[in-house]
C-alpha positions in Angstrom: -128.2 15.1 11.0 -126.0 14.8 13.3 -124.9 17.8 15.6 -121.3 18.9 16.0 -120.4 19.4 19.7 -118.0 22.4 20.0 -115.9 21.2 23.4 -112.6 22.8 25.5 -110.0 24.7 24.2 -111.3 24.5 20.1 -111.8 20.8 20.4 -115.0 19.4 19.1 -116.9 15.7 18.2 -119.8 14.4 17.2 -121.8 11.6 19.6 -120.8 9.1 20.9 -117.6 10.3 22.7 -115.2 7.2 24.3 -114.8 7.2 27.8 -111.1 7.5 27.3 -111.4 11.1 26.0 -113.4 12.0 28.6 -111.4 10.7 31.2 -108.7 13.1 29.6 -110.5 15.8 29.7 -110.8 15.4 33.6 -107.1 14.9 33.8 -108.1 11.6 35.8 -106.3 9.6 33.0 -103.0 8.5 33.4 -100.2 8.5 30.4 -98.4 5.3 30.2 -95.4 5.5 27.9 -94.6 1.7 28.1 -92.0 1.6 25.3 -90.6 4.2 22.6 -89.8 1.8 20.3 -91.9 1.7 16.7 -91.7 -0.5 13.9 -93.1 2.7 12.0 -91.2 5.8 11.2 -94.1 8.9 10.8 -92.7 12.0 10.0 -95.2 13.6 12.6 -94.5 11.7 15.4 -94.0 14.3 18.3 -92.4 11.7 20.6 -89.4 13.6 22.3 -85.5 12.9 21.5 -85.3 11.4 25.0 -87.9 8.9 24.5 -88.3 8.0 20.6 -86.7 4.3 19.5 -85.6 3.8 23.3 -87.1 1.4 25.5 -88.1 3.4 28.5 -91.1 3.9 30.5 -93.0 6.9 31.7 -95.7 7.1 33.9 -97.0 10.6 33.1 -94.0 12.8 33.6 -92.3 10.3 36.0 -89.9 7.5 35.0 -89.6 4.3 35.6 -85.7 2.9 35.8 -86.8 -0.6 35.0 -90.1 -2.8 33.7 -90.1 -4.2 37.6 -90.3 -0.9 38.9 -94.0 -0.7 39.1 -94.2 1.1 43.0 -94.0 4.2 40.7 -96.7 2.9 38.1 -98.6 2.5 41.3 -98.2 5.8 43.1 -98.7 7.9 40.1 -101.7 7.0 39.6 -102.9 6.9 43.0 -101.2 10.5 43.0 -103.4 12.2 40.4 -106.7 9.9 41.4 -106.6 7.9 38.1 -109.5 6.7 37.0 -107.9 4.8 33.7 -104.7 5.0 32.0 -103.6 5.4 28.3 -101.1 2.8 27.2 -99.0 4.3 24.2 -95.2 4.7 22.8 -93.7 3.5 20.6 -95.9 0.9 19.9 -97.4 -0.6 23.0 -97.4 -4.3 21.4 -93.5 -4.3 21.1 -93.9 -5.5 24.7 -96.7 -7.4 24.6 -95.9 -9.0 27.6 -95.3 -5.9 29.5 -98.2 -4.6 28.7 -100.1 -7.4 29.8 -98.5 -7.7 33.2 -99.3 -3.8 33.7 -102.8 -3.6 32.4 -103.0 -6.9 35.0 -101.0 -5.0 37.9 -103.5 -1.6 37.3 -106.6 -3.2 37.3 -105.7 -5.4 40.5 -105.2 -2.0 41.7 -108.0 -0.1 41.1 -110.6 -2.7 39.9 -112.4 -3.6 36.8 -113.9 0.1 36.1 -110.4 1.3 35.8 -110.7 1.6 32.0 -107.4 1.4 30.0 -106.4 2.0 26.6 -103.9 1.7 23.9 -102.6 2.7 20.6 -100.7 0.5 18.2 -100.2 0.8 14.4 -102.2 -2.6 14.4 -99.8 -5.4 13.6 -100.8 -7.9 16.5 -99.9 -11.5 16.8 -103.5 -13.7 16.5 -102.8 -14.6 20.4 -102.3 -11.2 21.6 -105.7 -10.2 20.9 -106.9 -12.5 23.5 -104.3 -12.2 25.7 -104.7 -7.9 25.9 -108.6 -8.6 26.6 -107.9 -11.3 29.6 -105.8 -9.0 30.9 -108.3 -6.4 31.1 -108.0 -3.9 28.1 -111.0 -1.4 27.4 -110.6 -0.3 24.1 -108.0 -0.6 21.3 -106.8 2.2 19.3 -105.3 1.3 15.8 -103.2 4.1 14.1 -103.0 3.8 10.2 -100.6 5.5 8.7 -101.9 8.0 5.9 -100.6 5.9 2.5 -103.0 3.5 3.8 -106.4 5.7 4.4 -107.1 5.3 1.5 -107.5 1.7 0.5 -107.1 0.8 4.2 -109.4 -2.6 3.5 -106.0 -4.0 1.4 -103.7 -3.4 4.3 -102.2 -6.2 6.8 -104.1 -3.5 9.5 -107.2 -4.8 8.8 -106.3 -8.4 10.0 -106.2 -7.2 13.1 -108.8 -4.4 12.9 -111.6 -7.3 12.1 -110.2 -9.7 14.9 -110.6 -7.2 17.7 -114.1 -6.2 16.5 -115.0 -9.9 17.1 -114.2 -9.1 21.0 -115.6 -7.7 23.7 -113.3 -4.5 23.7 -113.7 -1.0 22.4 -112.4 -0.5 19.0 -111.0 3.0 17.6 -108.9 4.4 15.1 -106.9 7.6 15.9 -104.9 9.6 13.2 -103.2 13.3 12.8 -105.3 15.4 10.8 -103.1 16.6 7.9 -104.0 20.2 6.4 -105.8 19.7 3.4 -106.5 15.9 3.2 -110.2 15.9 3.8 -111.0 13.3 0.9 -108.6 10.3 2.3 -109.3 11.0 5.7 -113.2 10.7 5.3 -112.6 7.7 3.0 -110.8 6.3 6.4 -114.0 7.2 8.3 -116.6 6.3 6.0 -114.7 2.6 5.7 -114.5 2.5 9.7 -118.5 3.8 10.0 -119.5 0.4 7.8 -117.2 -1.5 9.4 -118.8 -1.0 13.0 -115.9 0.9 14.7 -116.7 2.9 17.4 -114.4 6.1 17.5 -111.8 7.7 15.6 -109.9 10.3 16.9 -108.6 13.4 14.6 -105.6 15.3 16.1 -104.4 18.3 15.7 -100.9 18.4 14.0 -98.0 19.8 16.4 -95.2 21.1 15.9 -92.2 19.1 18.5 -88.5 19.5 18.9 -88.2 16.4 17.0 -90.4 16.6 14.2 -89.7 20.1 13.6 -87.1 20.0 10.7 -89.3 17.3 8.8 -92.3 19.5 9.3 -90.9 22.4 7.9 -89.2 21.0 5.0 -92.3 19.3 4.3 -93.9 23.4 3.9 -95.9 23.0 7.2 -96.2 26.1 9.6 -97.0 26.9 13.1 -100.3 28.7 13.1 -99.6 31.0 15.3 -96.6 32.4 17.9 -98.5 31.0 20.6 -99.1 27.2 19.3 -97.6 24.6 18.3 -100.3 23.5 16.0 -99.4 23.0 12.7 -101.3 25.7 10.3 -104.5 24.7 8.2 -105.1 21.3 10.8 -107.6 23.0 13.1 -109.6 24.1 9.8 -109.2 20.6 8.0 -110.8 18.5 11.0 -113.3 21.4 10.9 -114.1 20.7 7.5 -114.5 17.0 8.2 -116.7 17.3 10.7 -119.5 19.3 9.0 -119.0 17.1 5.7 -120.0 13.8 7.9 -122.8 15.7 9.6 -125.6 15.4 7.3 -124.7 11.6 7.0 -125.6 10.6 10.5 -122.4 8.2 10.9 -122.8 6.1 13.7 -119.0 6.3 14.4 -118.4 9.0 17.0 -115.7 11.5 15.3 -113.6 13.8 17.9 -111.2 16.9 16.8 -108.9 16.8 19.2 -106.8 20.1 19.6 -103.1 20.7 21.1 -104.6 23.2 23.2 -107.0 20.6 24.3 -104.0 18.2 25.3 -101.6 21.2 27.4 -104.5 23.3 28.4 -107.0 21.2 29.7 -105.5 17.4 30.0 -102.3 18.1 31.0 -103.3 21.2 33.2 -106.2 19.3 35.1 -104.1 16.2 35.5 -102.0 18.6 37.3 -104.4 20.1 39.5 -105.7 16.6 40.6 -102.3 15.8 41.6 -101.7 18.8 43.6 -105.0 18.8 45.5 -103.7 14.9 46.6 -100.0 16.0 47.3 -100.6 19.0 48.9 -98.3 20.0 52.0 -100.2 22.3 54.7 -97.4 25.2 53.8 -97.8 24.6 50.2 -101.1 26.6 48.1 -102.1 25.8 44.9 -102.3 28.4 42.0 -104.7 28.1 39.2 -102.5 26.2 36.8 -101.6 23.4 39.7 -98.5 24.6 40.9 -97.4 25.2 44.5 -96.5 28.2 46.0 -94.5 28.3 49.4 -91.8 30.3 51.1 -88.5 29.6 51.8 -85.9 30.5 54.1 -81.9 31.0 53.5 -79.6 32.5 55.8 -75.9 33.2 55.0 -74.8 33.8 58.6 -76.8 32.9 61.1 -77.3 29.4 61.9 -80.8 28.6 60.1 -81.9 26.8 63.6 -81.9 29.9 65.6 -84.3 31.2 62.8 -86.4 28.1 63.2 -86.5 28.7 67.0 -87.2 32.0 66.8 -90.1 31.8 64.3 -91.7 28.8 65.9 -91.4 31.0 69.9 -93.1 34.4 68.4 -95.4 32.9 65.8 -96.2 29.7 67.8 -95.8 27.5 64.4 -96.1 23.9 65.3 -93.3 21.5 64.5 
């Protein structure tokens, strides 16, 4: 039987656990929006307005103006310490080729153990396969979308699925986890288990700006005033979790939770990027902000205050 690993902030997964997720949950990994184009159209996708069907590119929180524009890639990632990056969207594969040349330009970077992945609803051209690995991908992260759970082995997915598990690469599948769908999900795992897939990742539903109006017409609600979770998620995964126990899967399952992603990814890739960007005036709060003082003057010219300070307090230059 298989144990059930409670983990931060309500998340929790059963052995093994991909390096990726942990990685996250150091906030050493860095988010790689490398397209927001989809061919798919989920009603739960929490992509923001600014970024969903639009071809731009975000590393973490910081844009990119153009694909040649990789100096920011670059100084992002040495800005937080990365030790890997997650390539998403959109779907990734849109931009194949841009996606190559940046899993190429990052691990030039920061050598082979820099471990990078990416999620794509799985339709990938034969060639691609092979291309992704030369370039240095780490693991692959299919998303199927719920119609197909399941009878997911009569789906053009699996194509693609079965090609990649003939590599060298990680393989993974990573789905929300809708309230009250325990039986297809665990058909979905079950299928993956047999089919020698590593991972599969079960998130929490959210709540976004643009999902929200689908959601709610659809009867989902927050589960709390404090989240953005989408009520009766938390308690599905939950439920999926101790069902696959006594089976002793080898697939490693993780219950990922949106308090998980804001509260301890987010929040530590925060920190990690003010510890490296720190100014000597600057100190660092607990969530990873700065706090520092500032001087205005209405009247008098803000150089005599500079002078003045610098004489009586002897602050250097």
């Amino acid at each position: 039987m298989k144990a059930i690993i409670p983990w931060l902030n309500d998340s929790a997964y059963t052995k093994p656990l991909s390096r990726g997720c942990q990685q996250c949950a150091q906030g050493s990994k860095m988010v790689l929006l490398i397209t927001g184009k989809c061919t798919n159209s989920c009603f739960y996708c929490p992509l923001s307005k600014k970024k969903f069907g639009k071809d731009v590119i975000y590393a973490d929180e910081w844009q990119l103006n153009n694909e040649n524009e990789t100096h920011v890639l670059i100084q992002e990632a040495h800005s937080i310490d990365a030790e890997g990056a997650g390539i998403t969207g959109g779907d990734p594969l849109l931009v194949w080729q841009r996606t190559c040349d940046y899993i190429t330009i990052l691990k030039n970077e920061f050598g082979s153990s820099f471990h990078i992945h990416l999620y794509t609803s799985g339709l990938i051209h034969p060639n691609h396969i092979s291309d992704l690995i030369d370039a240095g991908l780490d693991e692959i992260r299919f998303h199927p979308p719920p119609p197909t759970w399941d009878n997911i082995a009569s789906t053009p997915i699996v194509r693609s699925i079965s090609q990649t598990l003939n590599t060298t690469i990680d393989v993974a599948l990573e789905i929300p986890t809708l309230p009250h769908q325990e039986k297809h999900i665990l058909s979905l795992i079950k299928w993956a288990d047999a089919n020698n897939i590593q991972y599969i990742n079960l998130n929490e539903l959210e709540f976004s700006e643009r999902n929200a109006s689908t959601l709610i017409q659809k009867d989902y609600h927050v589960k709390n005033d404090l989240s953005a979770a989408v009520q009766g998620s938390q308690e599905t995964a939950m439920n999926i979790l101790e069902t696959l126990a006594p089976l002793d899967l080898n697939i490693g399952v993780h219950y990922c939770s949106v308090s998980f992603k804001d509260g301890i990814q987010l929040r530590n890739r925060i920190k990690r990027r003010a510890q490296i960007t720190q100014k000597p005036y600057q100190e660092i709060t607990k969530d990873g902000t700065f706090i520092f003082g500032v001087i205005t003057s209405k009247k008098t010219p803000l150089k005599n205050h500079y002078q003045e300070l610098q004489a009586q307090f002897r602050i250097p230059p």
